[in-house]
N, C-alpha and C positions, 0 to 999 in steps of 0.2 A: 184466302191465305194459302202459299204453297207451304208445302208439309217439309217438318226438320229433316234434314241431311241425317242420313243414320248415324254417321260417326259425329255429329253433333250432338245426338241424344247421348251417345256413349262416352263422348267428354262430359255432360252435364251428371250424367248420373257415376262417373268415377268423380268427380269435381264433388259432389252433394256427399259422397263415401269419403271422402278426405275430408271433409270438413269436419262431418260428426267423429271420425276417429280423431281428429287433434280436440276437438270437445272432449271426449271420452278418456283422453289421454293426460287430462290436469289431474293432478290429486288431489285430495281432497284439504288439503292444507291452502292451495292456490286458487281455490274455489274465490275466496274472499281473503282476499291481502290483510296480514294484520288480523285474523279471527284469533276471537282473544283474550286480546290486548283490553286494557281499560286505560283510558285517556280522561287526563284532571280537565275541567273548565276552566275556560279562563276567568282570572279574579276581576271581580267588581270592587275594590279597594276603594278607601276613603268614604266609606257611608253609601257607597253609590247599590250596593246592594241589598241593604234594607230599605232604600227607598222604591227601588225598583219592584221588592217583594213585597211593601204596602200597598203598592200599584195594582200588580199583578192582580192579588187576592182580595184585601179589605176594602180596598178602592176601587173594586171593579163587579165584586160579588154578592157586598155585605145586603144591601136589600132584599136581594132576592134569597140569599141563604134565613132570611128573617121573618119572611113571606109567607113561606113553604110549606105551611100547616095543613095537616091532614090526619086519616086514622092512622098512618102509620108512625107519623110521629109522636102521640100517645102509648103506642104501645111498645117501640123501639122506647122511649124516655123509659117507660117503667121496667124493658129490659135493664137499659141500663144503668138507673137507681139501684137495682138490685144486683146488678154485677161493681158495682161501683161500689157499696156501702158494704157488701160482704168482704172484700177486702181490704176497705177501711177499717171497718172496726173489728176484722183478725191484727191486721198489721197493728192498729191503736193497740191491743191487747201487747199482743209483741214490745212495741216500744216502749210502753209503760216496765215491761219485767228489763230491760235491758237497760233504762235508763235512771231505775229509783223512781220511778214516776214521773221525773219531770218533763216527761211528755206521754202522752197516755193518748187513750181514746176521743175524750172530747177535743184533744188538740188535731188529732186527725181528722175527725170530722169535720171540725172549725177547717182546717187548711185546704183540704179537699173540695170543699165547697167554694171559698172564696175566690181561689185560685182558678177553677173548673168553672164559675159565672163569668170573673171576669175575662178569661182568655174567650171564651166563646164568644162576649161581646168583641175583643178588640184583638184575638189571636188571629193568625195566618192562614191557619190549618183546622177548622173547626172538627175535621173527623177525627184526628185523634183526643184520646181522652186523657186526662192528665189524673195522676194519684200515685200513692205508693209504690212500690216495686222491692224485690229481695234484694239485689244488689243496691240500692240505699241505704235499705237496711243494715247490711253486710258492710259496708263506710261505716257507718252513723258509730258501730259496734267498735269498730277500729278506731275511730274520734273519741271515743269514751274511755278507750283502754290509754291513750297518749294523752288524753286531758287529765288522767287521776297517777298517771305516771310524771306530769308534770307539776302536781297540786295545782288543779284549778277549776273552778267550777266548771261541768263541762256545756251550761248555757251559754256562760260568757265565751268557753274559747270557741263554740260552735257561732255564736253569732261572728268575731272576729274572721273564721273563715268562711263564713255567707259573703260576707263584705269583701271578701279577696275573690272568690268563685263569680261576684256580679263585676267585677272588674275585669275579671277573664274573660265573661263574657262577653261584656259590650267591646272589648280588643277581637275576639273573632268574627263577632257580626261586624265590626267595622272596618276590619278586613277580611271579610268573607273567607275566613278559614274552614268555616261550613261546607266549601266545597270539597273537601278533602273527604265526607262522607260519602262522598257519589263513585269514590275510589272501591267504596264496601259494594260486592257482588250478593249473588245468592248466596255464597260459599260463608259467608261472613254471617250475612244478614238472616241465615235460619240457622248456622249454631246458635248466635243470641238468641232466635226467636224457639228454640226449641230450649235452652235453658230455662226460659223465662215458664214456658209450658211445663216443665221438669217440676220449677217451683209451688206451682199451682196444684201437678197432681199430688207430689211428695207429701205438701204440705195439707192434700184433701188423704188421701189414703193412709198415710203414718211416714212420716219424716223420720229417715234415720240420725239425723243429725240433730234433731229437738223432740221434744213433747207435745206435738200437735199433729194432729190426723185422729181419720174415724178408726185403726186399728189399735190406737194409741189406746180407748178403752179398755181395752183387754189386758193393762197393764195394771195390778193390784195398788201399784203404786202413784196411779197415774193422779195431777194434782185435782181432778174432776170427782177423784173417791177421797176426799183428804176429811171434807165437811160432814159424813156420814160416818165416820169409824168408828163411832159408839151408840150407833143405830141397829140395832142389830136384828131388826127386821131390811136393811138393804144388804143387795147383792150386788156386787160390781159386776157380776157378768150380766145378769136382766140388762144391767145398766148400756154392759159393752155391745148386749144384742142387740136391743134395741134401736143404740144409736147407729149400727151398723146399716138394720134397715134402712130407718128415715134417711141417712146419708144416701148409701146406695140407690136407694128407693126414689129420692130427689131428682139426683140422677137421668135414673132411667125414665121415670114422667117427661122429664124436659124433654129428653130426644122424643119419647114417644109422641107428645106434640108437636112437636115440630116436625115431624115425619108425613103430617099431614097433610099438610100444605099440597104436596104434588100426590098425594092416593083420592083414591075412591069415594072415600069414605061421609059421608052425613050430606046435606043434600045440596050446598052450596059453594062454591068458590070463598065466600064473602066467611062465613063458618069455618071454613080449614086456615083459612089467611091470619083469622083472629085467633084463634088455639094456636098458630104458630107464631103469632106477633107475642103473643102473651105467656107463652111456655112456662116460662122462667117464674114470673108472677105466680098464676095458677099453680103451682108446683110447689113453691113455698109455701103459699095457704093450703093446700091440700097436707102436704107433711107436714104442717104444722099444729092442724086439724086434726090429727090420728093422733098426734101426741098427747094434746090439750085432753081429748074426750073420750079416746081408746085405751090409752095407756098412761091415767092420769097419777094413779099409783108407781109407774116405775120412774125413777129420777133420773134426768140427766142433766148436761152443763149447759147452761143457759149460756145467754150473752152476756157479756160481764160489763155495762155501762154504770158510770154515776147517775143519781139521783136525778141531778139539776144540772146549772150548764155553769160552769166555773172550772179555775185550773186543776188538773189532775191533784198537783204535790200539794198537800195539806203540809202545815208546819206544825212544830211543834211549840216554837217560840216563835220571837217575833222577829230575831234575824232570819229566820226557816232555812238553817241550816241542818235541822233533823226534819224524818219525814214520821207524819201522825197516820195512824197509832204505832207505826212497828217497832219505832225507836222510843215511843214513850208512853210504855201497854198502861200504867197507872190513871191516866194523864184522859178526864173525863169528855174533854172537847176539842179542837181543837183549834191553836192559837189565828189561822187562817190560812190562808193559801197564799201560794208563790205569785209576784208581781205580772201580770201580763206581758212589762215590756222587759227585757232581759238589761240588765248593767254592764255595760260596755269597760267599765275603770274596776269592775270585781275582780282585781288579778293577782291577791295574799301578796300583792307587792314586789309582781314582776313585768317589770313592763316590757321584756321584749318581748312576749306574748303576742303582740298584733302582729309582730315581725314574722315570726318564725312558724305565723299562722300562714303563711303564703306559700307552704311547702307542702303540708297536705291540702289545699283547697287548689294546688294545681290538679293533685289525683282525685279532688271532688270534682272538679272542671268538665276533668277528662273522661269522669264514669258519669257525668249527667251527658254531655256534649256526643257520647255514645249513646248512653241510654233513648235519648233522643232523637239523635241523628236517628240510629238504627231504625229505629219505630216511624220515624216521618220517611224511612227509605222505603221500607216495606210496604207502609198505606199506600206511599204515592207510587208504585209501580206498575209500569203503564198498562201490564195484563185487569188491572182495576178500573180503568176507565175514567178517572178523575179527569174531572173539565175545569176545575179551578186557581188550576197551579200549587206552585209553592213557594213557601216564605221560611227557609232555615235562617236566615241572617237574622229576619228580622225576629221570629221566634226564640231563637237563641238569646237573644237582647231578653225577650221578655220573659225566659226562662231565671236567666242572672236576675232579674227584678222580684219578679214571685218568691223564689227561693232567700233572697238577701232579708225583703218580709217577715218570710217565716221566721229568720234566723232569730229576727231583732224582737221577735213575739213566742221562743219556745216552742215555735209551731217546727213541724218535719217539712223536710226538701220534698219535694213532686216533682215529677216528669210523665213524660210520655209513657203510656202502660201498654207494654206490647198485646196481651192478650184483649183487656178492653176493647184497644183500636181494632181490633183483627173482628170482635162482636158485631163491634157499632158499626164494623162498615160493610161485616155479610149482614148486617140483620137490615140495614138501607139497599141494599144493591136488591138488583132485577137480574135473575140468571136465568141461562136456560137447562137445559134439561141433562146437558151435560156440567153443568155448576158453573160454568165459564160468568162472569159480569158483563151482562150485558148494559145497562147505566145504573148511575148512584145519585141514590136526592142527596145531594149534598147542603146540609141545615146546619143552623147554627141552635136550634131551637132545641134539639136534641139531647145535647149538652148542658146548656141552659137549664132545662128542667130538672134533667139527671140531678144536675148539680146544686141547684134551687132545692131540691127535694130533700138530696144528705146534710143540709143546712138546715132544715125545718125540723129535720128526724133531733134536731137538740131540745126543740120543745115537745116531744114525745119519747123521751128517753125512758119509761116505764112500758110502753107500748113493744119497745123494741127489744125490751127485758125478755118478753114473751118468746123470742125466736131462740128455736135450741140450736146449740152449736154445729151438731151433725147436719143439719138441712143444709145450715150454711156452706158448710164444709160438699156438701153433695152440688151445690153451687160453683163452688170451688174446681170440682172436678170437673163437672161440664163446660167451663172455661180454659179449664186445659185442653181436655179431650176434642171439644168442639175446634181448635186451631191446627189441631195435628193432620188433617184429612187434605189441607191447602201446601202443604207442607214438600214439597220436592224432595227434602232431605228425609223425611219419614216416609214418605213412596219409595224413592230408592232403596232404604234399609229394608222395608218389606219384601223387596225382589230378592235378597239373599231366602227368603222363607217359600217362595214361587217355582212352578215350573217352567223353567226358560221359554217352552215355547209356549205358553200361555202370559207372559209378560204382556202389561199393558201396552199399546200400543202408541207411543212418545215420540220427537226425536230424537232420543239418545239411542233407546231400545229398536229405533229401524234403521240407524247408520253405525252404532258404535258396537263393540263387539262389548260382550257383556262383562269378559273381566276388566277393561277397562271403563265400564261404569263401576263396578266394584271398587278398584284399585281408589279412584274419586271419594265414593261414599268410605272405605277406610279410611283415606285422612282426614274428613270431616269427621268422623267419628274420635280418631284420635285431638284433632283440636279440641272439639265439644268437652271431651273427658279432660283434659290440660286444665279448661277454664273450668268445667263445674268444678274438680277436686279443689283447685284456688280458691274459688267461690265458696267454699263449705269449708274451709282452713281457718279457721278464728285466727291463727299465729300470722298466716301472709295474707288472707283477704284483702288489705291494704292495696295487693298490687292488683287485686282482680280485674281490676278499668283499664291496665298496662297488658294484659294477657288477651282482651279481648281485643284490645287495638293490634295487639302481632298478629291478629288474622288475616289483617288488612295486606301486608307487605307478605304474610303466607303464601296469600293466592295469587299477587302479581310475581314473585320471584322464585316462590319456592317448588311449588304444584306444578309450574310448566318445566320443570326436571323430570318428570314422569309422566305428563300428557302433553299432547299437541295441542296448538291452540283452537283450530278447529274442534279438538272436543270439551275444550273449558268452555267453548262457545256455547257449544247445544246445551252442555249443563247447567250453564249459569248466565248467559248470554241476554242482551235485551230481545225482545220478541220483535221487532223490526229486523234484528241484525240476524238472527235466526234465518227468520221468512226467507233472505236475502241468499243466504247459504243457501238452504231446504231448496228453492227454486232453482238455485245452478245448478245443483246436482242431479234436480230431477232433468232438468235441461240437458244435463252431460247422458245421464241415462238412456234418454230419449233419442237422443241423435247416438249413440252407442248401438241399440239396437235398430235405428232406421240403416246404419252403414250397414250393418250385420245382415238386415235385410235386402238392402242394393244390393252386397256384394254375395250374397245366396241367388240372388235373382241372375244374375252378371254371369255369374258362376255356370247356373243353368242354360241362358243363353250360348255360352260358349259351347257345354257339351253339345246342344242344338246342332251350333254349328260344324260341330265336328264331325258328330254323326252323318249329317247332309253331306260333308264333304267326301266321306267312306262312300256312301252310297253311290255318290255320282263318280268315285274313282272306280267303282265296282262294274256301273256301265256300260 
């Protein structure tokens, strides 16, 4: 082969400097067209999308999600039995004082159960978990205060807007209004999920807004010292120490087992995997154990279940329009308990009642259709690895069903439990050593059991007398705490506490200049606070399901007045769409400094030549 033409080389390698300069030359806005942006799916209308989401998931998975038995689905179930019935039977407690009783603890457990077996048989999405949540709670409170402002009992007007909420619902799954969740980003999807975390710890450490947390002891007043004030051998502080430990104490067990998993420690793989599968478990028994036979002298607040398994409201008479004993202390037994199915025509004799029920069960709708969406956005994202799909249309459907149930039986609404799901599906996943999901057993058996199990717990309602509040409560905390570390929005707010050039290593923190990571995390911070102050407002809670939805329309209209969309991208961005960036830029980089280096080299050959040509004019 004869050898290149020199001024051929010298075109190829100005030609190869030109190209990586016009690389080098895009900004980083132009990297990827539309970085961003979030684009709606197109609709599935006319039922065609819940058919398609039976497809996808129950009709394509269900055996093998049923199959799947192993040790770790034993020990992942008893995790979460015991993350599941800890905040059932706090929240049972709750709704029992908020509602006069006529919903209480055994109606949580009852709903929780039924609703958590049957979805796992025949739901969409079998990872997440279904059960209580504070923003329900937070409705339920607001239905109660407009039911007894309208005289009416508030079963009957609460069934009435069950039955308008299942109506909503089967209209969104039937027109795949569901996709209008896929609008919610990160920016959305961890204010919710960091609220919901807020609830768990506030309400493990001391709620300033109620009487429940382990600080709460410390309170002379607190309703835990009410039963002892003329005992004058107890002390409410022994009491408040105490339970301070075992909370706290609960706690720290769980992490410290679970820590195991990847250390050194005792002689097997098989031994660190079960202390970590089991955490939770062992951790309860063990704080429970210190209480029982260490410190069986100092008192604290147990679990506060019934007896037996019947409706919470005892009557007094036999309309059971008062509730026994408190409305009738004389009164030696009592007359029986409130019907299990609620009366639909109990309305003191105003029937537009059904009517005018359709006006708050739009803003039930909208705070389950959130509470839900959100929580199926977050499991299913694609950094997770889930192989199974998803089924919002069709969920949704079965969500309005569940709920309309409960309505018609006394029982509370359920949905999606952000924190649970966030458990159940680190406690299945395979990570590696960086925590990344490397794959997920995805079961249905999991749930199943969970759920079968807080169903059983009504025929050992004496058993479960025995668990003191603070354990639970230390449960509670490590439910929070354990989701805060996956958390984007909580990594970010920690960089304000960091030194810059020790900032972990992300795409934000190696292409974005750090105040405009800042300037981001400030207005999720500011939303976050809008909705929790809402959310904790007894007077406008009502809107809180409206407050969380303006997030949605925050981050596509409002947020890109102060950032570009390439950097909404890296912060909240799908991880395909990312990569897709990340690699042009490293691309533009690369061909940046090859010109850099041609034209150094170029450069030098010139003086070469110059030189040479001095020397031979000097001749």
């Amino acid at each position: 082969m004869a050898p290149r033409d020199h001024d051929e080389e010298n075109y190829n390698d100005e030609d190869t400097a030109r190209k990586g300069v016009r690389a080098s030359q895009l900004t980083n806005a132009e990297l990827v067209p539309g970085a961003g942006k979030v684009h709606m799916d197109a609709a599935e209308g006319c039922g065609k999308g819940i058919i398609n989401d039976i497809r996808r998931t129950v009709g394509t998975h269900w055996v093998g999600e049923v199959t799947n038995f192993n040790q770790k689905t034993i020990a992942v179930t008893l995790l979460m039995f015991i993350s599941v019935i800890a905040p059932t039977l706090t929240f049972g407690a709750v709704y029992g004082k908020e509602t006069d009783n006529r919903i209480g603890t055994v109606e949580t457990i009852l709903a929780t159960s039924w609703v958590g077996v049957a979805y796992s048989i025949i739901g969409g999405m079998p990872m997440c978990i279904i059960g209580s949540t504070g923003p329900v709670l937070a409705f339920t409170k607001a239905l109660i205060r407009i039911a007894d402002s309208i005289d009416v009992p508030y079963l009957t007007f609460n069934a009435w807007v069950s039955s308008w909420l299942l109506f909503y619902c089967l209209l969104a799954g039937f027109f795949d209004v569901t996709r209008v969740v896929r609008l919610a980003t990160r920016f959305t999807d961890e204010i919710f999920a960091l609220l919901i975390v807020s609830i768990f710890v506030l309400d493990a450490v001391g709620d300033p807004f109620s009487q429940v947390g382990i600080l709460r002891y410390f309170d002379p007043n607190h309703k835990a010292h009410a039963d002892y004030t003329d005992d004058p051998n107890y002390n409410y502080l022994e009491t408040a120490l105490l339970s301070t430990i075992l909370g706290f104490g609960t706690t720290a067990l769980i992490f410290t087992f679970r820590s195991f998993k990847n250390s050194a420690f005792f002689c097997n793989q098989g031994i660190r995997t079960s202390l970590h599968d089991f955490a939770v478990t062992l951790s309860v028994l063990i704080a429970t154990l210190v209480k029982e036979y260490l410190f069986s002298d100092v008192e604290t607040e147990q679990l506060n279940v019934p007896d037996q398994f019947e409706p919470t409201y005892q009557c007094c008479t036999s309309d059971c329009l008062t509730f026994f004993p408190d409305d009738c202390p004389g009164q030696a037994a009592a007359a029986g308990s409130r019907p299990w199915f609620t009366d639909f025509s109990n309305l003191n004799g105003k029937g537009w009642v059904p009517i005018v029920a359709a006006a708050p069960a739009l803003g039930a709708f909208l705070l389950c259709f959130l509470d839900n969406g959100i929580t199926w956005h977050l499991i299913n994202h694609k950094s997770h690895n889930l192989q199974h799909g998803e089924a919002y249309n069709y969920d949704i459907c079965l969500s309005g069903i569940f709920n309309f149930v409960n309505g018609c039986l006394g029982l509370p609404w359920l949905v999606a439990t952000t924190v649970p799901c966030i458990i159940h599906l680190n406690s299945l996943a395979e990570k590696n050593k960086d925590g990344k999901i490397i794959s997920v057993q995805e079961t249905r058996l999991t749930m199943f059991l969970s759920h079968l199990l807080v169903g059983l717990s009504l025929l050992f309602l004496q058993v479960l007398q025995l668990l003191p509040m603070p354990v639970l409560y230390g449960v509670f905390l490590f439910m929070g705490l354990s989701a805060l570390p996956a958390m984007q929005f909580w990594n970010r707010f920690l960089l304000f506490l960091q030194q810059p050039s020790r900032y972990p290593d992300t795409v934000f923190t190696r292409y974005m200049d750090k105040s405009r990571v800042h300037l981001y995390t400030v207005w999720q911070i500011v939303f976050f606070g809008m909705v929790f102050f809402v959310q904790n407002m007894s007077v406008i809670s009502i809107i809180f399901p409206f407050m969380t939805l303006l997030c949605i329309p925050a981050r596509l209209y409002f947020l890109p007045r102060f950032l570009e969309g390439w950097e909404m991208l890296l912060l909240d961005g799908d991880d395909l769409d990312i990569k897709e960036w990340v690699d042009k830029k490293e691309a533009a980089l690369h061909s940046l400094r090859f010109a850099e280096i041609e034209e150094s080299m170029h450069g030098k050959q010139q003086q070469e030549d110059l030189e040479d040509e001095d020397e031979d004019t000097d001749a």
